[in-house]
OpenMM code with the backbone's topology and positions (N, CA, C; nanometers):
from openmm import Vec3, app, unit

residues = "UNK UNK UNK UNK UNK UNK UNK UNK UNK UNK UNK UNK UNK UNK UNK UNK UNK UNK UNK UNK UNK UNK UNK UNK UNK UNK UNK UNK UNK UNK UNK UNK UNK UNK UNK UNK UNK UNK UNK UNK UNK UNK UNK UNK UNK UNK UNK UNK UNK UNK UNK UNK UNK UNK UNK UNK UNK UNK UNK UNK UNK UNK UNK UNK UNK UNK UNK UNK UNK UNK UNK UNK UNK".split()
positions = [
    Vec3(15.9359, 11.5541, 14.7399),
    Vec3(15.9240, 11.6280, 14.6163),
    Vec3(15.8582, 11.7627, 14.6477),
    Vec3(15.8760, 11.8829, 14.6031),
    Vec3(15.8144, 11.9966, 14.6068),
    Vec3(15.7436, 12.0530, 14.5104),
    Vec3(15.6654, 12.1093, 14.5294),
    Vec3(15.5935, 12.2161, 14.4382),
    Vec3(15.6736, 12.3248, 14.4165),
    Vec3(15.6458, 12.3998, 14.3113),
    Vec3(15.6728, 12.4805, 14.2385),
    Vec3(15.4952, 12.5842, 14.1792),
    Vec3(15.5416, 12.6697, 14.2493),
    Vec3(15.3625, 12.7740, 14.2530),
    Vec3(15.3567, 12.9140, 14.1479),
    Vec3(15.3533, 12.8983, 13.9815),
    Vec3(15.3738, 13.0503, 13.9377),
    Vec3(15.2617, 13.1135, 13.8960),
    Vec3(15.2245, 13.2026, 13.9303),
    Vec3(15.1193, 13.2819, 13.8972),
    Vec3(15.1001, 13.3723, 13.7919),
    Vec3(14.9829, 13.3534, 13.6852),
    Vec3(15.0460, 13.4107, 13.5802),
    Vec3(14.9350, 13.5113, 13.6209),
    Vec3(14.8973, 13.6784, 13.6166),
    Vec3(14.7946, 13.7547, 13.5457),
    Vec3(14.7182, 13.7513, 13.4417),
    Vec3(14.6328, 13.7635, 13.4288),
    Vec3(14.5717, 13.7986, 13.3005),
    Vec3(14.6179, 13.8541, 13.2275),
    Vec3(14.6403, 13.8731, 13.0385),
    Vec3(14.6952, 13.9781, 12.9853),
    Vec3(14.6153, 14.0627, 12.9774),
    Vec3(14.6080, 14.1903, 12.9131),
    Vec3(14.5470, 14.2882, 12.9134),
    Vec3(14.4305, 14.2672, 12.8198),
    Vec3(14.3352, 14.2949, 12.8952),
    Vec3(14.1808, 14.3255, 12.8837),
    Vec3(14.0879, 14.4485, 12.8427),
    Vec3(13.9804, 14.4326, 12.7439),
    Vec3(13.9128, 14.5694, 12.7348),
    Vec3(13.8336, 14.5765, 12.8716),
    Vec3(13.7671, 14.7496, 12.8261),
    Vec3(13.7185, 14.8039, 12.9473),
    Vec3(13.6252, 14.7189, 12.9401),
    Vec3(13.4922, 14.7276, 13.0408),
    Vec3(13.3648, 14.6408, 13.0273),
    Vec3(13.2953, 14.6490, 13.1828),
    Vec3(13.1542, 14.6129, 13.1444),
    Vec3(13.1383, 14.5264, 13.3029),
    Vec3(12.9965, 14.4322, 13.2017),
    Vec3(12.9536, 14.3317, 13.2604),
    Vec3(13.0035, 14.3475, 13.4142),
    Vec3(13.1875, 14.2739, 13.4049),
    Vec3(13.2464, 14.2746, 13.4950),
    Vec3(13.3775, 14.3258, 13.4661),
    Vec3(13.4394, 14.1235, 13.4838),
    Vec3(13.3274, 14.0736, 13.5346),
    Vec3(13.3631, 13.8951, 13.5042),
    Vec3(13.3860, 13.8498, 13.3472),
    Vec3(13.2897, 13.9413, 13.2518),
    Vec3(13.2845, 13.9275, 13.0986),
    Vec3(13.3587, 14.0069, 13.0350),
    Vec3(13.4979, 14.0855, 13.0796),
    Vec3(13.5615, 14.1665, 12.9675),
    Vec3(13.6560, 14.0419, 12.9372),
    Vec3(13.6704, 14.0545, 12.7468),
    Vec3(13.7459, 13.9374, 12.7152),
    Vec3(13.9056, 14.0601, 12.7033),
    Vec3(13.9926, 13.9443, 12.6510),
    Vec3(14.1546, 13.9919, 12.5958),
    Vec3(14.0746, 14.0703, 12.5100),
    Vec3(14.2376, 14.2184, 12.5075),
    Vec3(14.2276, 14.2737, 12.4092),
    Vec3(14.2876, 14.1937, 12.2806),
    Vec3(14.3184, 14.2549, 12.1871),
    Vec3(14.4029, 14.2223, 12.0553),
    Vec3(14.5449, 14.2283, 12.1401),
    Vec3(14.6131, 14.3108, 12.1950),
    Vec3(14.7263, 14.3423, 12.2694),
    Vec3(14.7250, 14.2109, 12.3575),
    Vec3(14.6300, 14.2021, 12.4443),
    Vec3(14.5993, 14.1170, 12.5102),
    Vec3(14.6197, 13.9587, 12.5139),
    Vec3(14.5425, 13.9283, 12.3697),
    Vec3(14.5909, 13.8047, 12.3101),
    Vec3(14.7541, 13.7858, 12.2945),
    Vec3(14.7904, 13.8900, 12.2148),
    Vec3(14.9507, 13.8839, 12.1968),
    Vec3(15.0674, 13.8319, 12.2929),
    Vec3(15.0005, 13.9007, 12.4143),
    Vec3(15.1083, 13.9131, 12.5461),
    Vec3(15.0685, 13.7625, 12.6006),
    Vec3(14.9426, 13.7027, 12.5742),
    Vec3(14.9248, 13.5566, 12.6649),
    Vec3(14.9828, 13.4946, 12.5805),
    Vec3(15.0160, 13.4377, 12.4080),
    Vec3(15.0790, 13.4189, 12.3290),
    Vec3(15.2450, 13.3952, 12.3713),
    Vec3(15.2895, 13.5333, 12.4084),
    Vec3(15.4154, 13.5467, 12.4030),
    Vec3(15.4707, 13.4624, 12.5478),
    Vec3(15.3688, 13.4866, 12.6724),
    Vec3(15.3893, 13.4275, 12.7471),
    Vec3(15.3988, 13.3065, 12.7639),
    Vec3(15.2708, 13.2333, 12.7067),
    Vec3(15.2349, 13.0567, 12.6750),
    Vec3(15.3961, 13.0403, 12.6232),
    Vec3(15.4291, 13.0920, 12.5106),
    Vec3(15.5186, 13.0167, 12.4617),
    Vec3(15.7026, 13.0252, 12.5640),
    Vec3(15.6541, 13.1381, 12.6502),
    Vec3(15.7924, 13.1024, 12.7533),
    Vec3(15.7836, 12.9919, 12.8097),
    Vec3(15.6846, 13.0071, 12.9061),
    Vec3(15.5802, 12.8847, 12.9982),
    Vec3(15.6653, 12.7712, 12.9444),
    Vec3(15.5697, 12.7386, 12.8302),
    Vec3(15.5682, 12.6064, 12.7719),
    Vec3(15.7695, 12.5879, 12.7772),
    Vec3(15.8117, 12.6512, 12.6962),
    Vec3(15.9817, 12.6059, 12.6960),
    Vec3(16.0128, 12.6031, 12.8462),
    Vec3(15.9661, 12.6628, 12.9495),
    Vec3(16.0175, 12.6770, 13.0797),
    Vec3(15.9946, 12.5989, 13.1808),
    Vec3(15.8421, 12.5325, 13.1903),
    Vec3(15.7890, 12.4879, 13.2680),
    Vec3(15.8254, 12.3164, 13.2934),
    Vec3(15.8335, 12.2700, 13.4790),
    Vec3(15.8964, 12.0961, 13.4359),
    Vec3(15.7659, 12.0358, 13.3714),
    Vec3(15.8183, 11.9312, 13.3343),
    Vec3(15.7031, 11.7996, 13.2659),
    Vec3(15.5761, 11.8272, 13.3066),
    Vec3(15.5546, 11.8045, 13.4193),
    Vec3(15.4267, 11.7806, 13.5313),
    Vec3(15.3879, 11.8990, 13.5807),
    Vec3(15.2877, 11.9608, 13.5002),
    Vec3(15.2260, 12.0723, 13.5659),
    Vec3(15.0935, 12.0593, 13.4950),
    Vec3(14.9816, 12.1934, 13.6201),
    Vec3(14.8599, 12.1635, 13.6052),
    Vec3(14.8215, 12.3318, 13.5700),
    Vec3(14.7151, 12.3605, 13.5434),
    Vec3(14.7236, 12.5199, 13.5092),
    Vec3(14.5477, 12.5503, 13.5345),
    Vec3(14.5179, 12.6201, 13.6466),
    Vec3(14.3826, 12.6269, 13.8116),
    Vec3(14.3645, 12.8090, 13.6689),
    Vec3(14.2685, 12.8415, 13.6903),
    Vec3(14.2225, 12.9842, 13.6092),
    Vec3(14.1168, 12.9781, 13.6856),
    Vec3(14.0552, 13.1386, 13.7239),
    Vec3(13.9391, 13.1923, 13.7956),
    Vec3(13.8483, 13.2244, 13.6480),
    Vec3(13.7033, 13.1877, 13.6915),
    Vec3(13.6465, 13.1442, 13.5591),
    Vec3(13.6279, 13.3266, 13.4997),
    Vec3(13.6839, 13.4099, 13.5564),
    Vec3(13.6369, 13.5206, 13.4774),
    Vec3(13.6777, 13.4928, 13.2780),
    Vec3(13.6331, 13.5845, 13.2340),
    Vec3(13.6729, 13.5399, 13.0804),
    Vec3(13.7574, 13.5588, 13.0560),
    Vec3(13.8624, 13.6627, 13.0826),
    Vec3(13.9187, 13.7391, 13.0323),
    Vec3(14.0884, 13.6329, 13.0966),
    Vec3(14.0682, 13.5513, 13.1863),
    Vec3(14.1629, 13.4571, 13.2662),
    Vec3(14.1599, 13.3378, 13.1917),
    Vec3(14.0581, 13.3273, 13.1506),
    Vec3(14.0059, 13.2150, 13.0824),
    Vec3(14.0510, 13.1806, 12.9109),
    Vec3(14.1016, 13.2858, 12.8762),
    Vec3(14.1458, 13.3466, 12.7323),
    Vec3(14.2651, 13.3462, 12.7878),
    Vec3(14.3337, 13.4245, 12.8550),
    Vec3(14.5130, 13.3890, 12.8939),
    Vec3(14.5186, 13.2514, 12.8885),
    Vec3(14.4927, 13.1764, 12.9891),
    Vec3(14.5082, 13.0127, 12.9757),
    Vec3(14.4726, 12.9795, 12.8792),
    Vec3(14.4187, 12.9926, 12.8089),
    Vec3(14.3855, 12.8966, 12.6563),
    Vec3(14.4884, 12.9230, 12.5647),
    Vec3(14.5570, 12.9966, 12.5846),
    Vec3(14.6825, 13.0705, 12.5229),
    Vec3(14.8142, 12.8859, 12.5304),
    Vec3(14.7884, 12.8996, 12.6836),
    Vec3(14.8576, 12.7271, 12.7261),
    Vec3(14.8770, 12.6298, 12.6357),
    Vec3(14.7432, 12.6098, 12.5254),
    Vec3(14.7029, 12.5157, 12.4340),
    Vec3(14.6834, 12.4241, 12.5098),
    Vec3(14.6523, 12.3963, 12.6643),
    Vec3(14.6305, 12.2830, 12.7509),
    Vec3(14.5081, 12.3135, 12.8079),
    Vec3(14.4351, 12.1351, 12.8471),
    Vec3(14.3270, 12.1498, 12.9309),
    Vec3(14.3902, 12.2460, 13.0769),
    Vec3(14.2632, 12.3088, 13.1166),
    Vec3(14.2854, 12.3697, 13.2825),
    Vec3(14.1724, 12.3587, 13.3362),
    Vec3(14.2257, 12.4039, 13.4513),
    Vec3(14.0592, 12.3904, 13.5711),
    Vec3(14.0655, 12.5124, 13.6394),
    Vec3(13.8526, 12.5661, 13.5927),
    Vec3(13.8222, 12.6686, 13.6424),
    Vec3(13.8030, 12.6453, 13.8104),
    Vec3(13.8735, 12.7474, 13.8758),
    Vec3(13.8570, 12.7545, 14.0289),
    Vec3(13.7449, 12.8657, 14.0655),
    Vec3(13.6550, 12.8044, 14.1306),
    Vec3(13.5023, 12.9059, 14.1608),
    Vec3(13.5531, 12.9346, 14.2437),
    Vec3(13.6345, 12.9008, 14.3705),
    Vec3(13.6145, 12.8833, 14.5475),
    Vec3(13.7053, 13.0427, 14.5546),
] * unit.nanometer
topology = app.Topology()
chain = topology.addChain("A")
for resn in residues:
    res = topology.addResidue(resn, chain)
    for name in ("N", "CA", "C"):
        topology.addAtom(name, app.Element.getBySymbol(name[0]), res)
């Protein structure tokens, strides 16, 4: 069986620092929105969804409507 590896970006973020705490913009929200909902129609059964705990990564994935796991390493 194989993996399948897609990497999503963050959507767009205000300015800020320190730059671990800038959340989604309003724009921002929209575009993880629009994305979640490709994802979701696109993605097979069995998938897991890894986010770097910055906030602003952390707000895209929640977009998912699924549990995920923050990766420190």
């Amino acid at each position: 069986m194989g993996m399948n590896l897609i990497l999503w970006r963050h959507a767009d973020a205000e300015d800020g620092i320190p730059d671990e705490q800038r959340r989604l913009s309003a724009k921002g929200h929209k575009q993880a929105k629009k994305m979640a909902d490709w994802l979701t129609a696109h993605l097979p059964g069995d998938w897991r969804v890894m986010a770097s705990p910055a906030v602003r990564t952390c707000e895209t994935a929640n977009a998912l409507a699924v549990d995920f796991v923050i990766d420190t390493a």
